[in-house]
N, C-alpha and C positions, 0 to 999 in steps of 0.2 A: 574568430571564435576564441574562446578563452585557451584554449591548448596549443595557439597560435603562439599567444600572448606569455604560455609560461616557458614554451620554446626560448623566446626571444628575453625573458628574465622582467617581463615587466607584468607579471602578475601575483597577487597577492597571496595567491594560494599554492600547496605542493605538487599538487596532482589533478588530476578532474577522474570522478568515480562514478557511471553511467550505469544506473540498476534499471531493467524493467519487468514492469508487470504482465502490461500483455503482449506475447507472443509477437505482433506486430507494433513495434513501436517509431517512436518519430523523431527519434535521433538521425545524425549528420549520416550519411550514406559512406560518410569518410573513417565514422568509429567502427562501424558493424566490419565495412571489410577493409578494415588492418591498414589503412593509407599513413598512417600517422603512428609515430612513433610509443614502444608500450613505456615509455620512462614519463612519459607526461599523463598516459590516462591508461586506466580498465575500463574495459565494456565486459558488462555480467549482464549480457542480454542474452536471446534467440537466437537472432539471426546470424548466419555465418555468409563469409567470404564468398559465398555461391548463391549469396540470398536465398537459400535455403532456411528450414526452420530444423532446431534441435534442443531437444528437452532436456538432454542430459550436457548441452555445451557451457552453460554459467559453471555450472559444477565442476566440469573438467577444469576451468578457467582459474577457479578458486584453489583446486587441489595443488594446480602447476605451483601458485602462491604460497601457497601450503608450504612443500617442500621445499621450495627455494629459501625463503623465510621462518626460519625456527619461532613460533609462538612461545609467549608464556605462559607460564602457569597461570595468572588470571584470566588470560585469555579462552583457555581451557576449557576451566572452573566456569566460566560465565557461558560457553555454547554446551557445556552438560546441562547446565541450570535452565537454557533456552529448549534442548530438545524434551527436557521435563516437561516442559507445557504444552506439548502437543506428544506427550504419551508416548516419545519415541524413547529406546532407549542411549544413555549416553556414547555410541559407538556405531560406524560407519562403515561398512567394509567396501574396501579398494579391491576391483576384480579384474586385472591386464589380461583382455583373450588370449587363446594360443595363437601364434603367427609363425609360420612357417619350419613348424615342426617342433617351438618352442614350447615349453610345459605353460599353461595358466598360473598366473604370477597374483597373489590376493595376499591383501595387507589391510591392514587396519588401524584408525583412525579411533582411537578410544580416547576420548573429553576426559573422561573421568581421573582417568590415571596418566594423562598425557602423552600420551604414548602415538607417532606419528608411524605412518605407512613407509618402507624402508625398500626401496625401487634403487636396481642401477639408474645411474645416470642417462647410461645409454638406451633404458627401456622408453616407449613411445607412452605416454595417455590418450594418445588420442582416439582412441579407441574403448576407454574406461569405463566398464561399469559401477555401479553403488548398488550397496544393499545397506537400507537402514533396520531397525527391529525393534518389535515391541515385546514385552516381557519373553526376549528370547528368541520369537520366532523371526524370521528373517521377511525382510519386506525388500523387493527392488522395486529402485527409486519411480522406476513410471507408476507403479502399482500404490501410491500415495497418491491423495487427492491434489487434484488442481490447487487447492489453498493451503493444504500442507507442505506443496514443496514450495509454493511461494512464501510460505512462513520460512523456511528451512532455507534458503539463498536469501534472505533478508538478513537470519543471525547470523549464517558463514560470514556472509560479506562485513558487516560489519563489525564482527569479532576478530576477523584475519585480514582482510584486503587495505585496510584504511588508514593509508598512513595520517601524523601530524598534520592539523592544517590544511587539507582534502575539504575540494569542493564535489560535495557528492549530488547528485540528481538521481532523482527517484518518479519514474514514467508510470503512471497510477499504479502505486502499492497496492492498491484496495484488490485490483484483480483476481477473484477465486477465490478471495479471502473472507470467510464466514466474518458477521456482522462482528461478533462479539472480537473478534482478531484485527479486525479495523480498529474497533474501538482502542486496544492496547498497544498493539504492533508499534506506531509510535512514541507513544510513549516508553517503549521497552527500548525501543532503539535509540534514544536520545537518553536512557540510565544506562544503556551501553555504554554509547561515546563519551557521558562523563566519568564512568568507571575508568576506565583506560585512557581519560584525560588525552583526547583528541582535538580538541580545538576545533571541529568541524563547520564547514557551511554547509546546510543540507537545503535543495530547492524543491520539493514535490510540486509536482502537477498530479492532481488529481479533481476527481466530480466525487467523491464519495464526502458527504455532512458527517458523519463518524472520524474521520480521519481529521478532517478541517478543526472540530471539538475537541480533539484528544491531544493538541500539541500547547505545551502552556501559552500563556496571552503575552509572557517578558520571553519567551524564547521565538515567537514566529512575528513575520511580518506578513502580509497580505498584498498579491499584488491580481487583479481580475484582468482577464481577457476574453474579448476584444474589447470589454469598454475602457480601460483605461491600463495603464504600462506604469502606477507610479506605488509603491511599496507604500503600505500603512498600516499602522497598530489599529488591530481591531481584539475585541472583545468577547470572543466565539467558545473560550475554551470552558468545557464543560456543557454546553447550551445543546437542546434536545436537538434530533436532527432536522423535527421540521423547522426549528426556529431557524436554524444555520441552513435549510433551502429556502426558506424565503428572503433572508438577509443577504445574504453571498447568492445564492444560484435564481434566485428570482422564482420559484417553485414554491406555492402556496399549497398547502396539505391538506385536507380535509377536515386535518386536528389539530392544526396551527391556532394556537390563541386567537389570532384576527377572527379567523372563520369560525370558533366556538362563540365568541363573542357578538359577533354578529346575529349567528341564530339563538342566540339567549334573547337579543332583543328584539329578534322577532316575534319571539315567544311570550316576552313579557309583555309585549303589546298588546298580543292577540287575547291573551289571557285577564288582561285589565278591560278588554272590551273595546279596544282603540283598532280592532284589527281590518278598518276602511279608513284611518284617517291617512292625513299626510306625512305625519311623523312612519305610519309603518309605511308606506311605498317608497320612502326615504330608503328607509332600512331594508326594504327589501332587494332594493334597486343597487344599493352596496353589496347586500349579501349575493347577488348575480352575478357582480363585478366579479368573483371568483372564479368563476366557469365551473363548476361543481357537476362532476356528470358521476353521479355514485350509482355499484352496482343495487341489485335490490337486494341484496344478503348483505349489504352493509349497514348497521345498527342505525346508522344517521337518514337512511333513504326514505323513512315513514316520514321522518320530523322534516326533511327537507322537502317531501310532498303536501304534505300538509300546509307548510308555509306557503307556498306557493298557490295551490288552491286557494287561500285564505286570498293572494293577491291579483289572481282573477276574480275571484267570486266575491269577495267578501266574505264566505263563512266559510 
């Protein structure tokens, strides 16, 4: 594996940088629990050392990074400007429980004014809470949606964790994340890395058509699995989502051009008077090739009856 390879000095990259979306993910069993050394890679997953799951461990993960590594001022600047877009305010608070008779230790993490959480050395995180906040009122971090904190460990990480030259892997982003956040999330995060001029490789696997759309056409390469393992420029960015499920995912839409086109010419048949000839059972017999099983409150389920009728019956 590649972290083998930068151990040993013959790999091309800094680091290997291992983000996931969902909670279970299908990384090496070797990252999650700690076999391999932390100078060659982070995991800002789930799952910990006990194969356990934990909500709050990316985060602890990040923090450690945090403090050991002084950010800069752009750095800063760019995850205030990020917790802007999901209505958080720019600042985080660091909450160390009491342990064994010690006072409760809270510090804070303010973007705005850069101002970093201020811990002895000797104090633990691993036991760390957050609290994020909107206009003031304090929010802890479980009490954010599923999609907000996967918004929110997407810009830590790559505002703070990612060194130069980091080959980062991203285990479906899309996870939890409202459409409209697919749709940009990428894209923000590749105005990141050129902000702070990183130099990255970034490999997503993902099933989300949003995602696939949203990365430019000279920045990504394409590689599909199981059909085939070889990288190639394709031309998806911007393209609606059903186009990008029938072209990449083999998923044909109800409202995929094909399929509109299809029942127009059903339509135009029927309605020129042709609706026994050869030419429509043609056409009808394409528009089945779909598999179309629409509910009845779906707009299209009259006109798709209808044709259909017309191809048993003739009227």
């Amino acid at each position: 594996m590649e972290i083998d390879r930068l151990k040993e000095g013959k790999s091309p990259y800094s680091k290997v940088v291992c983000l996931s979306g969902p909670v279970v993910d299908k990384y090496s069993q070797r990252i999650y629990r700690q076999t391999i050394d932390f100078q060659h890679f982070t995991y800002l997953g789930y799952r910990r050392n006990n194969n356990l799951f934990s909500e709050t461990a990316p985060f602890r993960e990040i923090l450690s990074i945090l403090l050991k590594n002084e950010p800069g001022p752009d750095q800063m600047k760019l995850m205030a400007s990020a917790l802007k877009t999901i209505r958080l305010d720019p600042v985080i608070n660091v909450v160390l429980p009491e342990d064994k008779g010690r006072r409760t230790r809270t510090g804070h993490l303010d973007f705005h004014q850069g101002v970093l959480p201020r811990f002895s050395p000797a104090m633990s995180i691993a036991r760390a809470r957050f609290e994020c906040a909107r206009a003031g009122e304090k929010i802890p971090l479980q009490a954010l949606s599923g999609g907000e904190r996967a918004y929110l460990l997407l810009m830590l990480a790559f505002c703070f964790c990612l060194p130069v030259n980091a080959l980062v892997l991203l285990d479906e982003p899309e996870t939890s994340l409202h459409p409209e956040w697919q749709l940009t999330a990428m894209s923000q995060l590749l105005q990141l890395a050129d902000k702070l001029r990183l130099g990255l490789t970034i490999v997503i696997a993902t099933h989300s058509p949003l995602v696939v759309a949203s990365v430019p056409n000279e920045a990504s390469l394409v590689c599909e699995f199981p059909a085939g393992n070889r990288w190639a420029n394709k031309e998806l960015f911007g393209h609606t989502a059903d186009t990008v499920l029938a072209e990449q995912f083999g998923v044909i839409s109800p409202r995929s051009p094909e399929v509109l086109q299809a029942l127009q010419d059903c339509l135009t048949l029927i309605s020129s008077g042709n609706g026994n000839s050869t030419e429509f059972h043609q056409a009808i017999a394409y528009l089945d090739s779909f598999n179309l099983n629409l509910a009845e409150s779906d707009p299209l389920y009259r006109t798709l009856a209808t044709i259909r009728r017309f191809g048993r019956n003739g009227k």
